[in-house]
N, C-alpha and C positions, 0 to 999 in steps of 0.2 A: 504494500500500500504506500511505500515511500515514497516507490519509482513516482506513485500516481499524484501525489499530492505536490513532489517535485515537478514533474509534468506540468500541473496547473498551474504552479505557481511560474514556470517557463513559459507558457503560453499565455499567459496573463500578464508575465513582463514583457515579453515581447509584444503583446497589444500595448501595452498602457507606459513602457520603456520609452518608444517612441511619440507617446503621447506629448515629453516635454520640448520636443522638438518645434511642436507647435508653438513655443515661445520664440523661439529662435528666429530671426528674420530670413527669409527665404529669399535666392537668389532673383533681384529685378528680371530675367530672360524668362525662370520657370515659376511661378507662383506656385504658391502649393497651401494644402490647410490639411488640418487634422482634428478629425471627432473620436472620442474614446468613452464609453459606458460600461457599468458593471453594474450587475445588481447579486446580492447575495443573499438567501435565506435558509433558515433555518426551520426543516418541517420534522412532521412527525407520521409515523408511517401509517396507514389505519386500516390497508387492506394490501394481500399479494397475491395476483391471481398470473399463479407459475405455469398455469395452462397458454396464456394468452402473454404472459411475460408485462403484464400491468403492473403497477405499482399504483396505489392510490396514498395523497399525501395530503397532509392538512395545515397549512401556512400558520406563520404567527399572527395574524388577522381573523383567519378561522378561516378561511377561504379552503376549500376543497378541491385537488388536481391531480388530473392524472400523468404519471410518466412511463414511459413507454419500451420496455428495458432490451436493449439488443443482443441476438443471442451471443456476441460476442463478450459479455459480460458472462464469468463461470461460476461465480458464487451468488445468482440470486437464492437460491435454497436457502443460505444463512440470513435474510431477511424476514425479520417477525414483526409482528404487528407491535407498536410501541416505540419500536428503535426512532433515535433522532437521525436523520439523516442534512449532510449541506449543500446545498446545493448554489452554483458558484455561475453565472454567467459572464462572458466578457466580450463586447466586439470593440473595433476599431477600426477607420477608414483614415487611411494618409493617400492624398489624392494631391496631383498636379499638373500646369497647364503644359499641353500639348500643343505646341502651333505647325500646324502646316496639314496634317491633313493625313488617313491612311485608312487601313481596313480596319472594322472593330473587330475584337479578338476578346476573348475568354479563357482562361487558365485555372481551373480546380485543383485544389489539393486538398485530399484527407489525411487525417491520419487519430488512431485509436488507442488506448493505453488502459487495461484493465489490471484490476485487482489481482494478484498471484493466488490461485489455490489454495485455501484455509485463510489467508487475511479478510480483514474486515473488508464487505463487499463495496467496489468504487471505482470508478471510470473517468475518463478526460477522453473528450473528444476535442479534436480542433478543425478548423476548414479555412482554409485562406484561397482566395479569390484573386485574381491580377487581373485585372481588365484595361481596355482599349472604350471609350463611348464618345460618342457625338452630344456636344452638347444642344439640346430643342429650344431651351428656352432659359432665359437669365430676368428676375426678380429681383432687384435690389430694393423695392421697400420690404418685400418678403425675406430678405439674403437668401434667397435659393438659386439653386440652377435645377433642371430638368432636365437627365441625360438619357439615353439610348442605347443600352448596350447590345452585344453582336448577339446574341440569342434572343432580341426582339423585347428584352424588357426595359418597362421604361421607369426609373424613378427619379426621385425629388430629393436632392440634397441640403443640407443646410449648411451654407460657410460665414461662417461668424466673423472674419478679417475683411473691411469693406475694403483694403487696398486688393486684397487678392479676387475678390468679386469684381471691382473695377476692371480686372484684366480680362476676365473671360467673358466671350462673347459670343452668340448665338452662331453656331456652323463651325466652332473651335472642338478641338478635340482634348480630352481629360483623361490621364492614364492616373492609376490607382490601384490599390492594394486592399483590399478587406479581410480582415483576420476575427477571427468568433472562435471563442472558446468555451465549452461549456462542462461543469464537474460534476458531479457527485459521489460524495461517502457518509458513510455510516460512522456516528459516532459515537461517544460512549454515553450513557446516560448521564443525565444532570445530579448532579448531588442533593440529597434533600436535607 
């Protein structure tokens, strides 16, 4: 379970490492910006259905979810109803301007890390994204831009730096990076 919580914690610097880069002035040719978000919580387990590899969890709100356990995970058996589990998400976009013009492009990468046999059950996924988009549409009372990427999806970004929004403009191209990390483990009960 070391490897895994190392893991996260690797995939989670490396989103949020490069996150203070976003202070850092970026070259006048290439503008560039950077978003980074985590969220973490703490549930509790209330149902395991090992037929269907469900997990049902219950937030510290009360809110009730399900997760969805991949067979690549080998110790859900040691999950019992009770246990606290955490669960850790993380993404981040470091995005910058492209001028001149090219083909959009798409580049996926996975990669998985589970728990070793008998350790407390817990996994890290991560997914990093490289992409090429056109940009549709640029917003500066909104600071967004609306880009196009090569598999026909389109979304809405938000760039917080009005110098680097000033630079990008409709029909310019934006290459960028998206990295998501997401964890979960089991841990030990609370003390009463």
């Amino acid at each position: 379970m070391k490897l895994v919580s190392k893991s996260l914690l690797l995939a989670l610097g490396l989103a949020f490492g490069t996150a203070f880069a976003a202070d850092a002035p970026a070259p006048a040719a290439t503008p560039g910006a950077m978003i980074a978000d985590s969220t973490r919580v703490e549930a509790e387990v209330l149902a395991v259905d090992k037929k269907t590899r469900t997990v049902t969890l219950k937030g510290p709100e009360g809110n009730v979810f399900d997760v969805l356990v991949g067979k690549e995970v080998k110790n859900l058996p040691q999950v019992k109803v009770g246990d606290r589990v955490i669960a850790e998400y993380a993404e981040a976009l470091a995005l910058k301007l492209k001028k001149g013009g090219g083909l959009r492009e798409t580049v996926e990468r996975t990669d998985m890390q589970t728990a070793k046999p008998g350790q407390k059950p817990g996994a890290v996924k991560t997914r990093e994204v490289d992409f090429v988009a056109d940009v549709m549409d640029v917003d500066t009372k909104a600071s967004t831009i609306t880009v196009l990427g090569a598999k026909g999806r389109v979304v809405k970004l938000k760039i917080k730096d009005p110098a680097v929004l000033a630079e990008i403009k409709k029909g310019d191209q934006v290459e960028g990076t998206y990295v998501q990390a997401t964890g979960i483990i089991v841990v030990p009960p609370k003390a009463k």
